[in-house]
LOBA-225400 format. One record per residue (C-alpha): residue in three letters; z negated, y, x negated. Coordinates in nm, 2 decimals. Each point is the difference from the previous one (the first is absolute). Example, Ala and Ser with C-alpha at 12.3 -4.5 7.8 and 13.67 -1.06 7.14 Angstrom:
2
{ALA; {-0.78; -0.45; -1.23}};
{SER; {0.07; 0.34; -0.14}};
! end
This chain:
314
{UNK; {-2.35; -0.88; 1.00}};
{UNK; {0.14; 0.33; -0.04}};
{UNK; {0.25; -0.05; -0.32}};
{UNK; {0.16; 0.39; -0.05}};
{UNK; {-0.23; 0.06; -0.31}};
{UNK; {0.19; 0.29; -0.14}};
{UNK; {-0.13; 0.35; 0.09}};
{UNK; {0.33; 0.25; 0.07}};
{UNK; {-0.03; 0.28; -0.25}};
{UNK; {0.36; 0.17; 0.17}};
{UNK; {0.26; 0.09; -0.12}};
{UNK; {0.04; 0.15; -0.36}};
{UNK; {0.38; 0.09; -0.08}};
{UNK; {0.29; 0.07; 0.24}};
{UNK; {0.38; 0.04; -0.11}};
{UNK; {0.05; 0.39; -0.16}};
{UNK; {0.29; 0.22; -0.01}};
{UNK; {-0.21; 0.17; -0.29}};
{UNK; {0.05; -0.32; -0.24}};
{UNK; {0.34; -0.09; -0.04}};
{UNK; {-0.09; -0.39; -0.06}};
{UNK; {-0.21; -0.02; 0.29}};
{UNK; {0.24; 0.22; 0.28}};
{UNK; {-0.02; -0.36; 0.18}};
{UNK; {-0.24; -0.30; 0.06}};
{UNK; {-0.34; -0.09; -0.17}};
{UNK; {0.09; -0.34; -0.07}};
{UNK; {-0.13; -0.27; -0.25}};
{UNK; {-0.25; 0.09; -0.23}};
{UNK; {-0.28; -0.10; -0.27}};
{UNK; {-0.30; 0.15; -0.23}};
{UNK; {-0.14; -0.03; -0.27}};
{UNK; {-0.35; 0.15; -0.15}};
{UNK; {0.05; 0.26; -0.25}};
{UNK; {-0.23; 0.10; -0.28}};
{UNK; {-0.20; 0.28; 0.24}};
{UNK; {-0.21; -0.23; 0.19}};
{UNK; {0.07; -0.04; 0.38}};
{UNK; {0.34; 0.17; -0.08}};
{UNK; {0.27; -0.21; 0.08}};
{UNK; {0.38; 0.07; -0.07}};
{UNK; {0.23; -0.09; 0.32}};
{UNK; {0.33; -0.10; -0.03}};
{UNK; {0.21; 0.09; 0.32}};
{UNK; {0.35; -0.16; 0.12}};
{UNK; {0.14; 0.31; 0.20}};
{UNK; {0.35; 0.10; 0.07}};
{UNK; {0.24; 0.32; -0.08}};
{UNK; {0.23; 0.20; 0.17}};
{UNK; {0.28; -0.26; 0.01}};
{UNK; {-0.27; -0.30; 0.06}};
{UNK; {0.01; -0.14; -0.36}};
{UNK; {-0.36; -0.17; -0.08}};
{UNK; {-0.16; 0.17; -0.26}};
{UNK; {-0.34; -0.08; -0.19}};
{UNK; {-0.25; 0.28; -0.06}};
{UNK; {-0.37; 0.09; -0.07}};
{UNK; {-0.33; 0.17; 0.15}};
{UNK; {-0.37; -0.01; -0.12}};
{UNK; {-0.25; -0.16; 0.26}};
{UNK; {-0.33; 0.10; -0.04}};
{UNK; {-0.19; -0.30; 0.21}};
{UNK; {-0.31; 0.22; 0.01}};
{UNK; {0.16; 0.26; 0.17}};
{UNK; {0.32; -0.17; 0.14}};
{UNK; {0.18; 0.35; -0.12}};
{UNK; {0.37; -0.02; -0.19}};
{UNK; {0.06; 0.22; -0.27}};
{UNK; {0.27; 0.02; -0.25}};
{UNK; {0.31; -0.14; 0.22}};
{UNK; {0.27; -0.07; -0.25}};
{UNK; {0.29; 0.28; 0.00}};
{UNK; {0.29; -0.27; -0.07}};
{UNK; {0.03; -0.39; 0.04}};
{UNK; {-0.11; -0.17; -0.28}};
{UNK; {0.24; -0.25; -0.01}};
{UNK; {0.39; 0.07; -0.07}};
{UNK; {0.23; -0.19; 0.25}};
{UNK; {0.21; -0.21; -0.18}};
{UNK; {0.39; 0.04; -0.15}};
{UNK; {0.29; -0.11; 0.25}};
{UNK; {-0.02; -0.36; 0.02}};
{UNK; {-0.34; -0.07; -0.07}};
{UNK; {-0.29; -0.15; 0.26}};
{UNK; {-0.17; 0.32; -0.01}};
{UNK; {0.31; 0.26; 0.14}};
{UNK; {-0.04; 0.02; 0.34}};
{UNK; {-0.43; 0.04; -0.03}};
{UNK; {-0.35; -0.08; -0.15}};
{UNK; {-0.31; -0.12; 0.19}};
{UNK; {-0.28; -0.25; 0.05}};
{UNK; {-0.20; 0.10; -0.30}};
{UNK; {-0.27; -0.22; -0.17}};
{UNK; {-0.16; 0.08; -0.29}};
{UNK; {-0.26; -0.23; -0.30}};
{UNK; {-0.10; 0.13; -0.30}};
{UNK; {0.03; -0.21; -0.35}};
{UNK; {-0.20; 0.14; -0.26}};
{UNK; {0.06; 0.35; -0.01}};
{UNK; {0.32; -0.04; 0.14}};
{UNK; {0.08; 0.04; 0.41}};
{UNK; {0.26; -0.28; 0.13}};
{UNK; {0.15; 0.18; 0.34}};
{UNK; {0.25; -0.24; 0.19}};
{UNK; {0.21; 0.13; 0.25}};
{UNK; {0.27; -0.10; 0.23}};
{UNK; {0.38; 0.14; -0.09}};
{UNK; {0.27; -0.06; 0.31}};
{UNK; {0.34; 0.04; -0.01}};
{UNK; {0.27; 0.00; 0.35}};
{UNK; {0.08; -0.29; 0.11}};
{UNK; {0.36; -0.08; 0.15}};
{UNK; {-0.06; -0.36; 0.20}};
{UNK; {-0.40; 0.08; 0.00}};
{UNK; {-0.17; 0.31; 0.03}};
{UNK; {-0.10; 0.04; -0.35}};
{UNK; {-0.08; -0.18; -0.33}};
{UNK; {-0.33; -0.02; -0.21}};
{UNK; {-0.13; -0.03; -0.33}};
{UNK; {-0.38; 0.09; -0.13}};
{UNK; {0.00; 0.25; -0.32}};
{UNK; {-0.22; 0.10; -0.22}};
{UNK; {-0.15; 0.33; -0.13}};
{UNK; {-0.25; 0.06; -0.24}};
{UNK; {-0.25; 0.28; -0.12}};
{UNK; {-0.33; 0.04; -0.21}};
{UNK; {-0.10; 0.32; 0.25}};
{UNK; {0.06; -0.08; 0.31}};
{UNK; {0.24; 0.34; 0.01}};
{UNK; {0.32; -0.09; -0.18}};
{UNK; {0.18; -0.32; 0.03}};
{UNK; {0.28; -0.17; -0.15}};
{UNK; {0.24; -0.26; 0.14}};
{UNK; {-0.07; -0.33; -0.21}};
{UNK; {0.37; -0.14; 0.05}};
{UNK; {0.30; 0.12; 0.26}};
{UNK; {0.02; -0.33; 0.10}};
{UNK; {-0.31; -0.17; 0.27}};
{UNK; {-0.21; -0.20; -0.26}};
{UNK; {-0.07; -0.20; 0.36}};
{UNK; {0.31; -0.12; 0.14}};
{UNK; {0.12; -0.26; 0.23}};
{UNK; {-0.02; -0.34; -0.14}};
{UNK; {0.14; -0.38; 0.11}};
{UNK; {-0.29; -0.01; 0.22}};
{UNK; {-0.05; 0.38; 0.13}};
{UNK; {0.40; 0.04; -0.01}};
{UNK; {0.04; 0.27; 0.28}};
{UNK; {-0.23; 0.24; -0.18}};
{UNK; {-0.36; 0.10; -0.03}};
{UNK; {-0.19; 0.28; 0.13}};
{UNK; {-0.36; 0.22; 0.06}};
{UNK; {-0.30; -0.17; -0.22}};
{UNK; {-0.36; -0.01; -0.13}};
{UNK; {-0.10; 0.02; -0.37}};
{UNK; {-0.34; -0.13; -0.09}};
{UNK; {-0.15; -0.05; -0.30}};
{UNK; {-0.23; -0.29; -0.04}};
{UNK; {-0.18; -0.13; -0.33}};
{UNK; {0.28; -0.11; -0.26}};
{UNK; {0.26; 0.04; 0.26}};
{UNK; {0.23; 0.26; 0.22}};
{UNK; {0.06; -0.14; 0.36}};
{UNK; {0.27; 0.07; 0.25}};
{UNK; {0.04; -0.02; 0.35}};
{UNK; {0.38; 0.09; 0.09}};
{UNK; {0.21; 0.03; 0.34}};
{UNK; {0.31; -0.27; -0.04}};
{UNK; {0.31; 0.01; 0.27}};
{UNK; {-0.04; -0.32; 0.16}};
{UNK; {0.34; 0.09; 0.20}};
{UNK; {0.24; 0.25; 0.20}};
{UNK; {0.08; 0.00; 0.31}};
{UNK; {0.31; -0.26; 0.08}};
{UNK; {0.21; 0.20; 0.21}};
{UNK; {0.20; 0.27; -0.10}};
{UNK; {-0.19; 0.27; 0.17}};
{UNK; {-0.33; -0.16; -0.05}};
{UNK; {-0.16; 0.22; -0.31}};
{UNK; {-0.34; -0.15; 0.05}};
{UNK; {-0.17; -0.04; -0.34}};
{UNK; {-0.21; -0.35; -0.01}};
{UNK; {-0.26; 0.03; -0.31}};
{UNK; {-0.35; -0.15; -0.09}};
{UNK; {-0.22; 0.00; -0.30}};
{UNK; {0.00; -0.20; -0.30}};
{UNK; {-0.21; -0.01; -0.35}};
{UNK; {0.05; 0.04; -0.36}};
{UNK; {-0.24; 0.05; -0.30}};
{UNK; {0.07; 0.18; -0.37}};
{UNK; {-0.16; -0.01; -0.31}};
{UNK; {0.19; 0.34; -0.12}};
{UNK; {0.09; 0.16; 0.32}};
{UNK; {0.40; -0.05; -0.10}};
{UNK; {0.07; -0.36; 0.02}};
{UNK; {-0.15; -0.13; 0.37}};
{UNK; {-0.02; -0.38; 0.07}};
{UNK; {0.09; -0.07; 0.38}};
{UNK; {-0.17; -0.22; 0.25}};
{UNK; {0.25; -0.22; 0.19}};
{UNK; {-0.19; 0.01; 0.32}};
{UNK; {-0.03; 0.28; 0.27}};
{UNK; {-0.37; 0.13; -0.01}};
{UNK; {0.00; 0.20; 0.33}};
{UNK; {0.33; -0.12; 0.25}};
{UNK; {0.04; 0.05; 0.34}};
{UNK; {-0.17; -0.17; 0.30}};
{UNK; {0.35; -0.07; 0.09}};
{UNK; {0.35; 0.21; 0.06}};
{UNK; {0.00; 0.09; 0.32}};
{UNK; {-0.27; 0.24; 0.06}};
{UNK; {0.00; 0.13; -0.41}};
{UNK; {0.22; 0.08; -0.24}};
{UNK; {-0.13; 0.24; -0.26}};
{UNK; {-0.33; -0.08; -0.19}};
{UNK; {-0.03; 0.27; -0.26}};
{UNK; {-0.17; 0.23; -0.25}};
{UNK; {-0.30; -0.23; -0.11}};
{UNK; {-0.33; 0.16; -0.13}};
{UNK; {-0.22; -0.22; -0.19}};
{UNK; {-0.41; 0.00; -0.13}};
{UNK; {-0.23; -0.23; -0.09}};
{UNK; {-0.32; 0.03; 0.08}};
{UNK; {-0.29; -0.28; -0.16}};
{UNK; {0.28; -0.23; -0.13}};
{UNK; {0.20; 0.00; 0.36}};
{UNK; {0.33; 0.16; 0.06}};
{UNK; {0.09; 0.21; 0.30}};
{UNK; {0.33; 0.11; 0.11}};
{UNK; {0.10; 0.28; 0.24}};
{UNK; {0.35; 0.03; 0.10}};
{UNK; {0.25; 0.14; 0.26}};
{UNK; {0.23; -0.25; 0.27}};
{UNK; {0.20; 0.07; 0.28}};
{UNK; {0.17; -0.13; 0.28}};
{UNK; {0.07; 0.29; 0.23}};
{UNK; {-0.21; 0.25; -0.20}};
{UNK; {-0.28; -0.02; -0.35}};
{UNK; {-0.35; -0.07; 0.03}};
{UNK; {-0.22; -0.09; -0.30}};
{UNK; {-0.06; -0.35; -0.10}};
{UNK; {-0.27; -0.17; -0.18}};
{UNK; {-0.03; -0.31; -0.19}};
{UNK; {-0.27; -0.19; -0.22}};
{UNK; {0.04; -0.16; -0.34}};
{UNK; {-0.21; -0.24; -0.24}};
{UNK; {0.26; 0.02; -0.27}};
{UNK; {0.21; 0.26; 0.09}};
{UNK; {0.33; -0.23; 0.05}};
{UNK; {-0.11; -0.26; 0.29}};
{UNK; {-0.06; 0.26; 0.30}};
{UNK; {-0.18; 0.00; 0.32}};
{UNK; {0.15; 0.30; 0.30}};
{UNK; {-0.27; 0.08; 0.24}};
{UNK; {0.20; 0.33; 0.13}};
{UNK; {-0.31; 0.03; 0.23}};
{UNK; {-0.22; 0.12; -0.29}};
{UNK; {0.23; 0.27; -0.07}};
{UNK; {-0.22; 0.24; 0.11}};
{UNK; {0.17; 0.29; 0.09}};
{UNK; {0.20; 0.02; 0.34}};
{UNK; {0.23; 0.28; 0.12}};
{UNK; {-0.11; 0.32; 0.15}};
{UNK; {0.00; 0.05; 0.39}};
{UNK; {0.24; 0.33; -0.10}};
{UNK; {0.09; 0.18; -0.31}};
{UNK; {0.18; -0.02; -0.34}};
{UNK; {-0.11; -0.35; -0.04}};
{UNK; {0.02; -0.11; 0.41}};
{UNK; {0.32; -0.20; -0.06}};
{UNK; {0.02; -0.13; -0.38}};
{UNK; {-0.26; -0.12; -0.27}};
{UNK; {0.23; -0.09; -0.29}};
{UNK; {-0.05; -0.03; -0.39}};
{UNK; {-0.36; 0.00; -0.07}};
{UNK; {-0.16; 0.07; -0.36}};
{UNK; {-0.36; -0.09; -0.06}};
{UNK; {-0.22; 0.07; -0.27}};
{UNK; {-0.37; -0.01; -0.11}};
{UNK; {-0.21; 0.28; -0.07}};
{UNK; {-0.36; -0.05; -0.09}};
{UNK; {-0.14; -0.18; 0.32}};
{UNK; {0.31; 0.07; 0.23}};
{UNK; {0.33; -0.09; 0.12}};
{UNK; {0.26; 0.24; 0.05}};
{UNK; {0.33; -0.08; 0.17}};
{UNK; {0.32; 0.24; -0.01}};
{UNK; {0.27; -0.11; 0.29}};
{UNK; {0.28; 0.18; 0.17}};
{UNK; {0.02; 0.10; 0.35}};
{UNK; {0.29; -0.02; 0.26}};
{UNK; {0.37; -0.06; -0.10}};
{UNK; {-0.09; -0.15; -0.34}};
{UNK; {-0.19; 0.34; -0.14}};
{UNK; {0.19; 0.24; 0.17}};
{UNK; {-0.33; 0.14; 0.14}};
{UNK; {-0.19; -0.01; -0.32}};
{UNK; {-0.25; -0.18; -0.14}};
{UNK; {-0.34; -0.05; 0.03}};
{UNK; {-0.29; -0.15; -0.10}};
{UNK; {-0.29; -0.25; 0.07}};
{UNK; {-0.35; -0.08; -0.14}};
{UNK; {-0.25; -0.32; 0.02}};
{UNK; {-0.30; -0.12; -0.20}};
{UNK; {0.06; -0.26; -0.24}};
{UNK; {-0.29; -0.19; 0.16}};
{UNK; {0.06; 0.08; 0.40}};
{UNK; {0.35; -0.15; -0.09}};
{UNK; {-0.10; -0.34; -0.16}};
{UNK; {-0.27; -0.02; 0.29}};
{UNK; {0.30; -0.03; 0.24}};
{UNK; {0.24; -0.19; -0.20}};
{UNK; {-0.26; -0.25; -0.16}};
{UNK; {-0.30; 0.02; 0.21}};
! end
């Protein structure tokens, strides 16, 4: 059986000198429907002239795939000397809670020992446009269990409840000039979207520690009462994951059903990293970077709803 179910749209935003948040990389992104059907507002991890992440903006139209209305500055401040958010903001992932929009993001600061520390933040805004910072300090930190940090993740809201899927350092290299980063995913759920209770087990880990390192940037959606999970993980270089859930904390990785492979040359020949997918009406749309972790832009992928659960479930 022939498992590559998404269809290659190409690719829809490369790094600009014209936008100073986006001068480098197409990295980690999300969406999220806005109140002009089949408009969707992107949020965009890029880079600026001196390589700091930076969060901003773009309108989608699915219909049409074109982008208008590229935000002019970052939307998000980086933080004061000292704080988890200096050195850069990425990884964004957005939920909305009433009328209010909940957009977590990853602040780093330079590391002296490690390459860098990491806390998640929290901005919010009631029109998609303007945000404001909900506290200088991550409200998810590094805990007793996750105490080397926590990175990328996936907000989803599901009845009563707010669920999280979260990147969690598992370890650093040992040596001194070993900076390999060792994470995997874990789980947590919210009531409020500001206190999150933690799962002590690792939902997606590694098939072991010699041929992978890095499993990151989870994407979640359920689909008739059944969770699935796209992610990135590397040994030598990304490709995309995939992984099935009947509770969304117990986990099954079947990488093979992934359904997207590299291209035999281009922007994406190399590198698949940091997918996003979301629903719209009957389809599946997945945003991913290409080679060197979105230095080539990012692009984007369709499937039906129903082709999809034919191959997965069928």
């Amino acid at each position: 059986m022939n498992n590559l179910y998404w269809e290659k749209l190409g690719r829809m935003i490369e790094p600009t000198n014209d936008i100073e948040w986006l001068n480098h990389w197409v990295s980690a992104s999300c969406a999220i429907e806005t109140n002009k059907k089949g408009v969707f507002k992107l949020f965009l991890t890029g880079k600026d002239k001196i390589h700091r992440s930076r969060i901003g903006s773009v309108d989608l139209n699915i219909h049409t795939m074109n982008l208008t209305n590229f935000s002019k500055e970052a939307i998000i401040e980086l933080g004061d000397k000292g704080t988890f958010d200096e050195n850069g903001t990425g990884y964004p992932s957005i939920v909305k809670k009433n009328n209010k929009y909940f957009l977590y993001y990853l602040g780093w600061i330079k590391g002296i020992h490690v390459s860098w520390y990491n806390g998640v933040f929290l901005a919010t805004s009631s029109d998609l446009i303007n945000f404001e910072k909900y506290s200088k300090a991550p409200i998810f930190d590094r805990d007793k269990d996750d105490y080397l940090g926590v990175g990328s993740l996936c907000l989803l809201k599901d009845e009563t409840d707010f669920l999280m899927w979260y990147t969690r350092f598992d370890s650093w290299g040992k040596s001194k000039n070993d900076h390999k980063h060792y994470y995997n995913i874990k789980f947590a759920n919210s009531t409020n979207c500001l206190n999150w209770k933690r799962s002590k087990e690792v939902c997606i880990n590694f098939k072991n520690k010699k041929d992978e390192y890095a499993i990151a940037r989870p994407s979640v959606i359920k689909l008739n009462n059944k969770y699935y999970m796209w992610y990135c993980y590397r040994g030598e270089s990304y490709k995309i994951g995939f992984a099935v859930s009947e509770d969304g904390e117990v986990w099954e990785r079947k990488d093979d059903l992934a359904g997207i492979e590299y291209s035999s040359s281009g922007w994406d020949s190399e590198m698949q990293c940091y997918p996003f997918v979301f629903k719209y009406e009957e389809h599946l749309y997945m945003m991913y970077c290409g080679n060197n972790y979105g230095a080539t832009g990012l692009g984007i992928a369709k499937t039906s709803i129903k082709f999809f659960l034919n191959i997965i479930d069928g």
